[in-house]
C-alpha positions as CSV (number, residue, x, y, z in Angstrom):
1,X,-16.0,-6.6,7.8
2,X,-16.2,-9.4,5.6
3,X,-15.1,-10.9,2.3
4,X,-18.2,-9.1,0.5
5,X,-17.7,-5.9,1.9
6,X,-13.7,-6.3,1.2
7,X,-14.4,-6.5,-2.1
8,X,-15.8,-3.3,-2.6
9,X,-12.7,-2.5,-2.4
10,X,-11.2,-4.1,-5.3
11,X,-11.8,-1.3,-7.9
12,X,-9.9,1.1,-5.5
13,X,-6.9,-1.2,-5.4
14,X,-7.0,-1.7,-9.1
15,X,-7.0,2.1,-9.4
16,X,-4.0,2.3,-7.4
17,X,-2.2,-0.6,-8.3
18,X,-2.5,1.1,-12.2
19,X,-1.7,4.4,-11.1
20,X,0.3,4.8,-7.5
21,X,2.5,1.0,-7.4
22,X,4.3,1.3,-4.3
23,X,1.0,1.7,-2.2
24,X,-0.7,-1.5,-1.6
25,X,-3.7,-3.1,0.6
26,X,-4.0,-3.6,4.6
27,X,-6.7,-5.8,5.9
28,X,-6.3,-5.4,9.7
29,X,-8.6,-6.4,12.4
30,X,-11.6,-5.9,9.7
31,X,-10.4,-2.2,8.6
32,X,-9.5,-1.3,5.1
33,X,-5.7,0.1,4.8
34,X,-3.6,1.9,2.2
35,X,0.3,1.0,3.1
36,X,2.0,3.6,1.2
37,X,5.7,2.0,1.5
38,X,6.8,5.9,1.6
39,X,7.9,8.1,4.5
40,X,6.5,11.2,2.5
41,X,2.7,11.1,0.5
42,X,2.0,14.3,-2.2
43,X,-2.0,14.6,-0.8
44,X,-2.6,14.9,-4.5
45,X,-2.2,10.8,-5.0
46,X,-4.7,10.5,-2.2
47,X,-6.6,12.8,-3.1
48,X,-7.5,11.4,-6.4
49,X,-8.5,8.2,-4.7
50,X,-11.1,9.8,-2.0
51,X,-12.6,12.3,-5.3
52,X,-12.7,9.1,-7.8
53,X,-14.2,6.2,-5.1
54,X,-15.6,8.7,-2.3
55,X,-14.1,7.5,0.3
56,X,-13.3,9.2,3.5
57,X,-9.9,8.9,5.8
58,X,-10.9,7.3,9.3
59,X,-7.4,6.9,10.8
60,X,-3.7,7.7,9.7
61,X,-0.8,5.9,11.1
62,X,3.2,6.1,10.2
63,X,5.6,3.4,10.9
64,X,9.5,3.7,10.1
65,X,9.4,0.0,7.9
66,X,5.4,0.9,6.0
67,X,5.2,4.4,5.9
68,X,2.2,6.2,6.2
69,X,-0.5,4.2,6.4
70,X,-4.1,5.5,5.9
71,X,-6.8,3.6,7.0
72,X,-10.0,4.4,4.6
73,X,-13.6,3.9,4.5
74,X,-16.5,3.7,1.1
75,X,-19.2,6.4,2.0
């Protein structure tokens, strides 16, 4: 992926950055992250964000220092 297509992303970070602050932006090996920071995610945040920007879920990870991490793609 590059910096173009990252940037696609920008409004979806904006949207989060307004609405859901702890959650912030993973650029890993070209893939598009969300780093929740939280050990437990209401699917209602996340859903708002794959309604609003139509964007699916490819992967989700968890880690005991990020959280849940969800790794997300525009459609």
């Amino acid at each position: 992926m590059n910096e173009t297509e990252i940037k696609k992303y920008d409004e979806i970070f904006d949207f989060i950055e307004n609405n859901i602050p702890d959650w912030e932006k993973v650029v890993t090996e070209g893939n598009i992250k969300i780093k929740t920071n939280q050990h437990m995610v209401k699917f209602e945040h996340m859903e708002q964000v794959l309604e609003k920007f139509n964007v699916k879920i490819t992967d989700v990870a968890y880690t005991d220092y990020y959280g849940i991490i969800f790794g997300i793609k525009i459609e």
